[in-house]
N, C-alpha and C positions, 0 to 999 in steps of 0.2 A: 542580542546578547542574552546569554542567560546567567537567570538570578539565583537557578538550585546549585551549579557548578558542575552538574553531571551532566553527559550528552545525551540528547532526544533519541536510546534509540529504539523506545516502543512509544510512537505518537500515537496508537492507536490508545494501549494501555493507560497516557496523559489525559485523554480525553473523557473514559471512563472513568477514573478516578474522579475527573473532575461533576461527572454526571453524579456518579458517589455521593460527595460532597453535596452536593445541589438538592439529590433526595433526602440528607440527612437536615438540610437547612430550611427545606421547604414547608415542612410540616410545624418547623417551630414559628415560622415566620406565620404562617395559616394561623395556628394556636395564640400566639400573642394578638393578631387580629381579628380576635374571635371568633373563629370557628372553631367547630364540637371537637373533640378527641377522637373521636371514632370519623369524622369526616378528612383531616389530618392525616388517619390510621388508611383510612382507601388512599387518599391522593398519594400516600407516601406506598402501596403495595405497587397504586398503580405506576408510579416512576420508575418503582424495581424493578417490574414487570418490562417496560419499557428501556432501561438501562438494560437488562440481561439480552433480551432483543438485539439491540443494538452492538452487543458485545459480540455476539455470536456471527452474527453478519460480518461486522469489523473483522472478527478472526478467519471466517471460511474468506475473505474477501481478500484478505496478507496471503493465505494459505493459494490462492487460486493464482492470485498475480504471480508469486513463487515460483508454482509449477510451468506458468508461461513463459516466463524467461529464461530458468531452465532449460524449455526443451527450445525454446528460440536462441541461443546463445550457441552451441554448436552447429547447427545449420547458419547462421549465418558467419559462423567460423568458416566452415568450409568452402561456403560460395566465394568469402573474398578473397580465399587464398586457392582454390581450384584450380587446374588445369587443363581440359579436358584438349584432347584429341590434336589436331595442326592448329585450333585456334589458340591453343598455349603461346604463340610462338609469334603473337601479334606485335607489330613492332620491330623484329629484331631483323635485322639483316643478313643474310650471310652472301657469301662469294658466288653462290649461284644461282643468287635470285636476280629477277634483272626488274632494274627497278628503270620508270619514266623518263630520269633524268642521263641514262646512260646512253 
């Protein structure tokens, strides 16, 4: 079920946001537990750092899948509807074939 009312349809983009959120939560959670400002300030470059990463893969990774289905969705249009040569014609009977039981 979802609780935003709009449909999922960048789960990539969900994800991210939520890594977002996490860098922006992480350093105050650090900060209240005393650690320095400035140690806070790396842990929180290094999430970005880490979240941008992550972003850029997620994107070329949609992007790759994409292009494979793509170029695989009309070839396998073809194959299943093909008809190549006398083996078209498998199955069908006519008047002058002579079959086993004749």
């Amino acid at each position: 079920m979802q609780s935003s009312g709009r449909p999922h349809d960048d789960p990539a983009g969900d994800v991210v946001r939520w890594a977002a959120f996490s860098c922006l939560l992480v350093p105050v959670v650090l900060v209240v537990y005393g650690t320095s400002f400035g140690g806070a300030a790396v842990a929180t470059l290094g999430l970005f750092v880490v979240t941008a990463a992550c972003l850029v893969l997620l994107r070329h990774s949609e992007r790759t899948a994409a292009r494979v289905r793509a170029q695989e969705l009309p070839s396998a249009h073809r194959r299943r509807h093909s008809r190549g040569g006398p083996a078209g014609r498998r199955g069908c009977r006519t008047s002058d074939s002579a079959s086993p039981h004749d």
